[in-house]
LUMDODO-455926 format. One line per field, with one value per atom (N, C-alpha, C): residue number from 0; y, z, x; residue in three letters. Coordinates in pm, 1 decimal. Each point is the difference from the previous one (the first is absolute). Last residue first. Layout:
seq = NUM  ...
y = Y  ...
z = Z  ...
x = X  ...
type = ALA  ...
//
This chain:
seq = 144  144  144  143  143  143  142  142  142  141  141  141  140  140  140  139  139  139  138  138  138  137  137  137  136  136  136  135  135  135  134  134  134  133  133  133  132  132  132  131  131  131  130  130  130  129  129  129  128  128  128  127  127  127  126  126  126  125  125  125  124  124  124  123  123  123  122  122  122  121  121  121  120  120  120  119  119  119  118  118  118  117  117  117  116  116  116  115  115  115  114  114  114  113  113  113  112  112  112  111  111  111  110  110  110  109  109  109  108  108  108  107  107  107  106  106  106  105  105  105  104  104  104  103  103  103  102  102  102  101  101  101  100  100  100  99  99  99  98  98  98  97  97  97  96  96  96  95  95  95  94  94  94  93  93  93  92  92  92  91  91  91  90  90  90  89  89  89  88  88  88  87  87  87  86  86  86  85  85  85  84  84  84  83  83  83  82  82  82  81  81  81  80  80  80  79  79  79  78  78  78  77  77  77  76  76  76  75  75  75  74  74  74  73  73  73  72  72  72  71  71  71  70  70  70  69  69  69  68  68  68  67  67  67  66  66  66  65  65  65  64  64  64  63  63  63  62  62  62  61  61  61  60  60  60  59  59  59  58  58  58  57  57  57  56  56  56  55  55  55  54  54  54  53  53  53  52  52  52  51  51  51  50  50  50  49  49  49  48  48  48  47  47  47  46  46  46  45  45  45  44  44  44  43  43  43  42  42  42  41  41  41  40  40  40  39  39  39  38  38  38  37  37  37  36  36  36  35  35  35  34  34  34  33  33  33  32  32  32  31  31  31  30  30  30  29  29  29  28  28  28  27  27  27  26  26  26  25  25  25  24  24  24  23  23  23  22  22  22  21  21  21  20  20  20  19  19  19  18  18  18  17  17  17  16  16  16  15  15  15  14  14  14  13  13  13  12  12  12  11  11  11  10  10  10  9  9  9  8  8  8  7  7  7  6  6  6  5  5  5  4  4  4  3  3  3  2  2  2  1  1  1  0  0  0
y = 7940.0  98.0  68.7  -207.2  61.5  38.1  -184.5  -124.4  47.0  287.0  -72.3  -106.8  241.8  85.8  -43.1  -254.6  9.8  100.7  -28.4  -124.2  -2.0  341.8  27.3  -171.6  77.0  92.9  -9.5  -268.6  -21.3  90.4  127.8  -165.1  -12.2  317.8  58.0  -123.8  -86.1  56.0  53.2  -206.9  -85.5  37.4  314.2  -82.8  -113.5  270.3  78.9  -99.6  -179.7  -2.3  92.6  -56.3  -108.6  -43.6  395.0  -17.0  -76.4  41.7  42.3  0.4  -270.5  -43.6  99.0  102.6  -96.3  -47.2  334.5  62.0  -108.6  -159.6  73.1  80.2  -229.3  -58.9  43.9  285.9  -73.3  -112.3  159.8  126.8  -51.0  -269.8  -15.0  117.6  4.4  -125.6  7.0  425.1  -59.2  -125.6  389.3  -125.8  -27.3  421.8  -94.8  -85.1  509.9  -100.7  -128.6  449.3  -75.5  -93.2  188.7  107.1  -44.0  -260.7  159.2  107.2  -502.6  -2.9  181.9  -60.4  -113.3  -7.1  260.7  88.8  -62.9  -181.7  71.3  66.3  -238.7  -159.4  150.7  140.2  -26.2  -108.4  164.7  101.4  -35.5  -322.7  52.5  91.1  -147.1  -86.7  55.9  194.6  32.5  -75.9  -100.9  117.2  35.3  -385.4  7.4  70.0  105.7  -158.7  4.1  123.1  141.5  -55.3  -295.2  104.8  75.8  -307.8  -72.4  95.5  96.6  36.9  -80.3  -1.4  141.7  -4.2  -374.0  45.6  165.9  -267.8  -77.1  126.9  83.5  39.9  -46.4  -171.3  171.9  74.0  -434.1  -13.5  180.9  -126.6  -54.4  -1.9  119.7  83.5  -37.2  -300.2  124.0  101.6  -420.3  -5.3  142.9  64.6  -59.9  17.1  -30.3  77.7  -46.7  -120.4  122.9  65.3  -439.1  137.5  99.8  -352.3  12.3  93.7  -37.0  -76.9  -23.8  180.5  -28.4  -67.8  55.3  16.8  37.8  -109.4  -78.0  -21.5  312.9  -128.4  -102.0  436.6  -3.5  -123.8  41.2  -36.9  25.1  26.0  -137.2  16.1  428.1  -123.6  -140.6  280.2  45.3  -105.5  -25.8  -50.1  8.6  217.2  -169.6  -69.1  486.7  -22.4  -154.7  95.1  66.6  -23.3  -29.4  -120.8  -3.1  364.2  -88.9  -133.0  382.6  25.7  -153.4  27.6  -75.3  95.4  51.6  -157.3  9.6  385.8  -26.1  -158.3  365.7  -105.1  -79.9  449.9  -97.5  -95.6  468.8  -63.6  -202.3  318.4  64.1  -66.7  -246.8  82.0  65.2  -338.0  100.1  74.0  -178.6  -109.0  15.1  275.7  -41.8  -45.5  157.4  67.8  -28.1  -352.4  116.5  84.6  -421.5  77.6  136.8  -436.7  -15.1  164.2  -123.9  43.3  23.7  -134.4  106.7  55.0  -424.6  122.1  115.6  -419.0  70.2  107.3  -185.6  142.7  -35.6  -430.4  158.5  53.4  -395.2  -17.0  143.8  -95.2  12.6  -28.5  -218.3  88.8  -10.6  -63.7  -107.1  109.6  172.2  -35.5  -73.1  113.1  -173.7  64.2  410.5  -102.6  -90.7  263.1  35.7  -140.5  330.0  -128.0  14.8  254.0  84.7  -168.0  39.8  -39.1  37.6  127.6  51.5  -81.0  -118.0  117.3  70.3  -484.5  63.7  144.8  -216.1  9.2  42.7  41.3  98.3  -18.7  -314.9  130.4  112.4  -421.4  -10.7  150.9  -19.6  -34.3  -13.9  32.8  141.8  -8.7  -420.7  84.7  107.7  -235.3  -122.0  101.3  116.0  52.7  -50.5  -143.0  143.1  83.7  -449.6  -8.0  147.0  -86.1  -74.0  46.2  132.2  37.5  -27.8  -301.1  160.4  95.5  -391.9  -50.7  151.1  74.5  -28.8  -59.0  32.7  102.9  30.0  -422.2  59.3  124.1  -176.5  -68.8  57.2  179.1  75.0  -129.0  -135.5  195.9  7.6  -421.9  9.2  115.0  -19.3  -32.8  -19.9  74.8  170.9  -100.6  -279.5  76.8  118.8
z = 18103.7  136.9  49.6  -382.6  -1.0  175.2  -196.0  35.8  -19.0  -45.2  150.3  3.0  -389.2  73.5  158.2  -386.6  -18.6  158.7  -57.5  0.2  -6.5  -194.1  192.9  93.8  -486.3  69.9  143.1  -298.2  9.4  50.3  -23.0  63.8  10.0  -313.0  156.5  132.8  -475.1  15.1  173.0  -182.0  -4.7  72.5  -86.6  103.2  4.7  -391.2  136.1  112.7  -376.5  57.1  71.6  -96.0  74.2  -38.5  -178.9  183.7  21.6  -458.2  60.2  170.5  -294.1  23.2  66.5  -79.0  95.6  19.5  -364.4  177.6  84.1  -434.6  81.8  84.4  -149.7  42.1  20.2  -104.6  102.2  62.5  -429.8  85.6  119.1  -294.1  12.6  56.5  -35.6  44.5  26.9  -62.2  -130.2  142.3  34.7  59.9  -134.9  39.7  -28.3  20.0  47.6  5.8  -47.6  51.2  -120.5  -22.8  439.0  -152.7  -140.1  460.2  7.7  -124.5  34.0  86.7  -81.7  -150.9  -55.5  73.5  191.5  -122.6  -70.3  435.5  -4.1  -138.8  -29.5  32.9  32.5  -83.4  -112.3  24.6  401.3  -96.5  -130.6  207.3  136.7  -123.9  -140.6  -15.6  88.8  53.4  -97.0  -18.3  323.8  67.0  -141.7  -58.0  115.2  -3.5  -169.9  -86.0  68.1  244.9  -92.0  -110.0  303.8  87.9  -114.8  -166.0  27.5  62.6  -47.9  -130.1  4.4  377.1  -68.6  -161.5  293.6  7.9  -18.8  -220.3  -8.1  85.4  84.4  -146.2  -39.3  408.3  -4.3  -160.4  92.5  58.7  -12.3  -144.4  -89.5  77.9  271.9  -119.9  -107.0  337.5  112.6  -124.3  -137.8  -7.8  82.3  -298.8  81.4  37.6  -457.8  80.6  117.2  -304.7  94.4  64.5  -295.4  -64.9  88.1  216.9  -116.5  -44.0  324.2  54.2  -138.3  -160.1  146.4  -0.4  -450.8  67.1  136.2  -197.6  -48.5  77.4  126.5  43.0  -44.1  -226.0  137.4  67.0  -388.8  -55.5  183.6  -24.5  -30.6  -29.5  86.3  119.7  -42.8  -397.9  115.1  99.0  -287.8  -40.8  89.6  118.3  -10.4  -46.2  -90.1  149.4  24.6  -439.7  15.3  153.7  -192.3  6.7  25.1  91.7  91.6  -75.8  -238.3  118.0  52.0  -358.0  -47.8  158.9  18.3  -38.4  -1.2  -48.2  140.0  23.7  -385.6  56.8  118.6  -224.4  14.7  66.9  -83.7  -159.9  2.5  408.9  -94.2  -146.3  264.0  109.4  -102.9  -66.1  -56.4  136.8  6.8  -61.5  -0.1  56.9  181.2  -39.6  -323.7  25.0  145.7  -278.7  46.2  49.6  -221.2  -62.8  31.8  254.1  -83.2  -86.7  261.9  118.0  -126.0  -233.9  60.7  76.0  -126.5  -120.5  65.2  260.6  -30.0  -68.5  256.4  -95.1  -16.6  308.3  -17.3  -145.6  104.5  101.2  21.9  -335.8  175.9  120.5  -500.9  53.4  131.2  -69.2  -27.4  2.7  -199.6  123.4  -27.9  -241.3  18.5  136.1  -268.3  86.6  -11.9  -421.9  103.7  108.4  -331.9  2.2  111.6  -127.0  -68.7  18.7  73.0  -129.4  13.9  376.5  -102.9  -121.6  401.0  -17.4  -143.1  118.0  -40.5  -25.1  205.1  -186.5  -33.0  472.1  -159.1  -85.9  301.2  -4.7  -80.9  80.2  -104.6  -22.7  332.5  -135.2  -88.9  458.9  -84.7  -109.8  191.2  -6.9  -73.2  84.5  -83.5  -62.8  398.4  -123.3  -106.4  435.4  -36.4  -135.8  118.0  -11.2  -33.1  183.5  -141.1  -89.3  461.3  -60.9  -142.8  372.4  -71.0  -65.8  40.3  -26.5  -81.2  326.8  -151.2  -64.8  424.7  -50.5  -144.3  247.9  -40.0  -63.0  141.6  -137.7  -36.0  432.9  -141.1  -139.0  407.8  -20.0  -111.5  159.5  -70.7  -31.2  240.1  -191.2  -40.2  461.0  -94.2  -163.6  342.7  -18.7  -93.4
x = 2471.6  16.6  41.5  -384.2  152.7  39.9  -434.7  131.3  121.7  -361.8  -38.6  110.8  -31.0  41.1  4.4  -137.0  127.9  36.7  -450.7  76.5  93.0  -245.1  -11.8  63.2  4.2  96.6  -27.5  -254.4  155.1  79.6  -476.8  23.5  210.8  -193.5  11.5  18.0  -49.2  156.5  2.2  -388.6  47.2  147.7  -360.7  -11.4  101.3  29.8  53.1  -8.7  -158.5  85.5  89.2  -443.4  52.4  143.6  -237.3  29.1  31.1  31.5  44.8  -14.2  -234.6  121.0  89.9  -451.1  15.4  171.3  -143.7  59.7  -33.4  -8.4  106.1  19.9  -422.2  106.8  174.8  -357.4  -60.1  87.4  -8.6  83.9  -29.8  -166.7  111.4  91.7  -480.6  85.4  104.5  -266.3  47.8  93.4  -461.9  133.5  68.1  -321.4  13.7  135.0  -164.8  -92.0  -1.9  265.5  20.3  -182.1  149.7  -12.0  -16.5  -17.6  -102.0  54.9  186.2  -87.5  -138.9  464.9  -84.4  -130.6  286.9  18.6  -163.6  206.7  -65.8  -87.5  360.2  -111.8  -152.8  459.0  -55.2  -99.0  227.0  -44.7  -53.4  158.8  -94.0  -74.2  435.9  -118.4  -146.9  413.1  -37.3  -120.4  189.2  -45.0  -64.6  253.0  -131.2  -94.1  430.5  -96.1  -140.2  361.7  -28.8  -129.1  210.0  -89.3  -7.2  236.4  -110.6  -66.2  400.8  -63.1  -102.2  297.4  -27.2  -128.8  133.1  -75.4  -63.1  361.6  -157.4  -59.3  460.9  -76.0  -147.3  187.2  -44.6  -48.7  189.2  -161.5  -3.3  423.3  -126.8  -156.1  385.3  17.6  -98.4  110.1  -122.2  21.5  227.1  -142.5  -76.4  451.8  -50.2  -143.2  265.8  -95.0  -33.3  390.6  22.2  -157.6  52.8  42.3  -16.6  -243.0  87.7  47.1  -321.7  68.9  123.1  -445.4  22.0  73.2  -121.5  102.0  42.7  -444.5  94.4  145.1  -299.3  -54.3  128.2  -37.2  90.6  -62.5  -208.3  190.3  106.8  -510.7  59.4  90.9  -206.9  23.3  55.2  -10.6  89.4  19.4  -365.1  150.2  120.2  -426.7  -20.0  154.2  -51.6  24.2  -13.3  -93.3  145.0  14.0  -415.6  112.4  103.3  -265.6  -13.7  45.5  23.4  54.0  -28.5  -201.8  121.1  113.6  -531.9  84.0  157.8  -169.1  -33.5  71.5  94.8  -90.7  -13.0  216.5  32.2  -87.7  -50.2  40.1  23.9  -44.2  65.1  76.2  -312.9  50.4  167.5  -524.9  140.8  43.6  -447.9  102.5  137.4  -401.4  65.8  111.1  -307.3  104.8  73.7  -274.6  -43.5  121.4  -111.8  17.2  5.0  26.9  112.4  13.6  -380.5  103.2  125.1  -417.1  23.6  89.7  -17.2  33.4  15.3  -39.7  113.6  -35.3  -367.2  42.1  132.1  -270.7  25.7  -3.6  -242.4  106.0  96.4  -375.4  -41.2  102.1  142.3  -110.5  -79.9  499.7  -102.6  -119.9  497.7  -96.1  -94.6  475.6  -119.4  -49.0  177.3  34.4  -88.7  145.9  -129.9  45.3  341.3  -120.1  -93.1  436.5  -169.5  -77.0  466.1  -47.6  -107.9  218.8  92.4  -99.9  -185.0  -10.0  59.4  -35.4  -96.2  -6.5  378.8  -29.0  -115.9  126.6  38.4  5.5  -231.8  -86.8  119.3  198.0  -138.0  -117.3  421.6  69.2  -126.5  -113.4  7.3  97.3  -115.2  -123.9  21.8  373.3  -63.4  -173.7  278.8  62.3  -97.4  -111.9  -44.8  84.3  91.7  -193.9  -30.2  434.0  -25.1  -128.4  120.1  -8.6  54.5  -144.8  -134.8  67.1  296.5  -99.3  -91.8  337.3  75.5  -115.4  -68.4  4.7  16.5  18.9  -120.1  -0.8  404.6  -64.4  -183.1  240.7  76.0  -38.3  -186.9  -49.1  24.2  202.4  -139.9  -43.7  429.0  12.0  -140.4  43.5  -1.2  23.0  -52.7  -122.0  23.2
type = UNK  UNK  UNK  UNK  UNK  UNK  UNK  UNK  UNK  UNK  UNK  UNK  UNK  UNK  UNK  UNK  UNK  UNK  UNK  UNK  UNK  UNK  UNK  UNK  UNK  UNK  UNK  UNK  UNK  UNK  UNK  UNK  UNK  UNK  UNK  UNK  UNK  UNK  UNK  UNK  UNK  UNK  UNK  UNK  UNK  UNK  UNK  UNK  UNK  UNK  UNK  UNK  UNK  UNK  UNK  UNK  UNK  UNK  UNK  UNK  UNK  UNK  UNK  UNK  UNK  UNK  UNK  UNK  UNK  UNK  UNK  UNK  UNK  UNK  UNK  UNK  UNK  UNK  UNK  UNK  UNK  UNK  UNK  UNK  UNK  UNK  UNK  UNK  UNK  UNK  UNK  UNK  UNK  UNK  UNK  UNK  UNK  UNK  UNK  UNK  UNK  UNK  UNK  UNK  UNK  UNK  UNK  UNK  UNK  UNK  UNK  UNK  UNK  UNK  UNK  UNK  UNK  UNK  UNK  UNK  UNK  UNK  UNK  UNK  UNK  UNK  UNK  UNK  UNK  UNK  UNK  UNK  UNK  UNK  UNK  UNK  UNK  UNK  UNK  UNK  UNK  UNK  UNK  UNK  UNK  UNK  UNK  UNK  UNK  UNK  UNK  UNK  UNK  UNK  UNK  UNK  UNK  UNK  UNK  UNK  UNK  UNK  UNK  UNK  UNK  UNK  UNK  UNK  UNK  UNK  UNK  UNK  UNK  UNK  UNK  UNK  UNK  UNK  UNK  UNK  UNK  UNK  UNK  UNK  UNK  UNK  UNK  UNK  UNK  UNK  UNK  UNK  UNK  UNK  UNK  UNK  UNK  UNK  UNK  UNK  UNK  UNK  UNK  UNK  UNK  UNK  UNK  UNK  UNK  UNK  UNK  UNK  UNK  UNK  UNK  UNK  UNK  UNK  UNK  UNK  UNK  UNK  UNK  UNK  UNK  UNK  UNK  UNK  UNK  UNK  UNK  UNK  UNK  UNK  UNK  UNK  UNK  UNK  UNK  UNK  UNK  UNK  UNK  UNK  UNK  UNK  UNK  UNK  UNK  UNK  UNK  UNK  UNK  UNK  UNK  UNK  UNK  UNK  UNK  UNK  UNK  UNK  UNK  UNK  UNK  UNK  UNK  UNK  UNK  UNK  UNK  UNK  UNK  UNK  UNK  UNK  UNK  UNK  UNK  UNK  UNK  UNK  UNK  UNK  UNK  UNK  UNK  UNK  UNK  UNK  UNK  UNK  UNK  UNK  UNK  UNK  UNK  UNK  UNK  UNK  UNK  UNK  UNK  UNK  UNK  UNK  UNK  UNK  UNK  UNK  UNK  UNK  UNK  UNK  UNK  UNK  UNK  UNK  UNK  UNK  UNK  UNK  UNK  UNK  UNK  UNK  UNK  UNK  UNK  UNK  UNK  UNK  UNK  UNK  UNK  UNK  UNK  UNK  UNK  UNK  UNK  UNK  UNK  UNK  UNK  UNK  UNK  UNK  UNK  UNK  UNK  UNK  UNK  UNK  UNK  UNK  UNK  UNK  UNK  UNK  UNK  UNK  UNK  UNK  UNK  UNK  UNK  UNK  UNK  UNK  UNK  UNK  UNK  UNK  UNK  UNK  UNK  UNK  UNK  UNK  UNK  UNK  UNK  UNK  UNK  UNK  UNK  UNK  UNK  UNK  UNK  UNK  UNK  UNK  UNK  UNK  UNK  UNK  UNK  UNK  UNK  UNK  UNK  UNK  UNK  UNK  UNK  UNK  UNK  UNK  UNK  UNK  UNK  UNK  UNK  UNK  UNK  UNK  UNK  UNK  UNK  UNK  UNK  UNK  UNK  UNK  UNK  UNK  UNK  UNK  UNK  UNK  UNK  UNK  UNK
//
């Protein structure tokens, strides 16, 4: 059961690099995201001073964490990371992900005024995989004795 968690996991966060890898190119090249009309604002969310976090783009943080969870996914159980040492890192940076996400879903919501999808889809990928990591810990910890 835990090798399905940890393939799924490895899965959402494929999906969620794959996302904020396309939302920093859009950002760093000045393009305009593929929204569908009436489906949200990237522009707007993309152009607004939420974007940046001291110069640095919001996006290319959160590929950077997506990459992460997958290189310690990867190397669960290899190269010296043990697995209760890799669920903690996931779920360190999946809760912060989260929490951040909360805050910029708010931002999009009541300041900005407008969704952008694909921010939508990475904070989906982010809880689900806190939810995913918190699953595997409270599991590992019940079959320890």
């Amino acid at each position: 059961m835990d090798r399905t968690l940890k393939r799924t996991s490895s899965i959402i966060a494929a999906i969620g690099l794959l996302d904020a890898l396309y939302l920093s190119w859009v950002k760093l090249s000045n393009n305009e995201a593929a929204c569908l009309p009436g489906l949200g604002d990237c522009t707007a969310v993309n152009l607004s001073r939420y974007s940046e976090i001291f110069g640095v783009p919001i996006a290319v943080l959160g590929s950077g964490a997506f990459l992460t969870i997958l290189a310690v996914l990867f190397l669960e159980g290899r190269a010296y990371i043990p697995s209760d040492i890799s669920q903690f890192i996931i779920f360190g940076i999946s809760l912060i992900g989260t929490l951040y996400s909360i805050y910029l879903t708010y931002l999009e919501i009541f300041v900005i005024r407008a969704i952008c999808p694909y921010c939508v889809i990475s904070a989906i990928a982010l809880v689900a995989l806190l939810g995913l990591t918190l699953v595997r810990i409270l599991r590992q910890n019940r079959n320890e004795p």
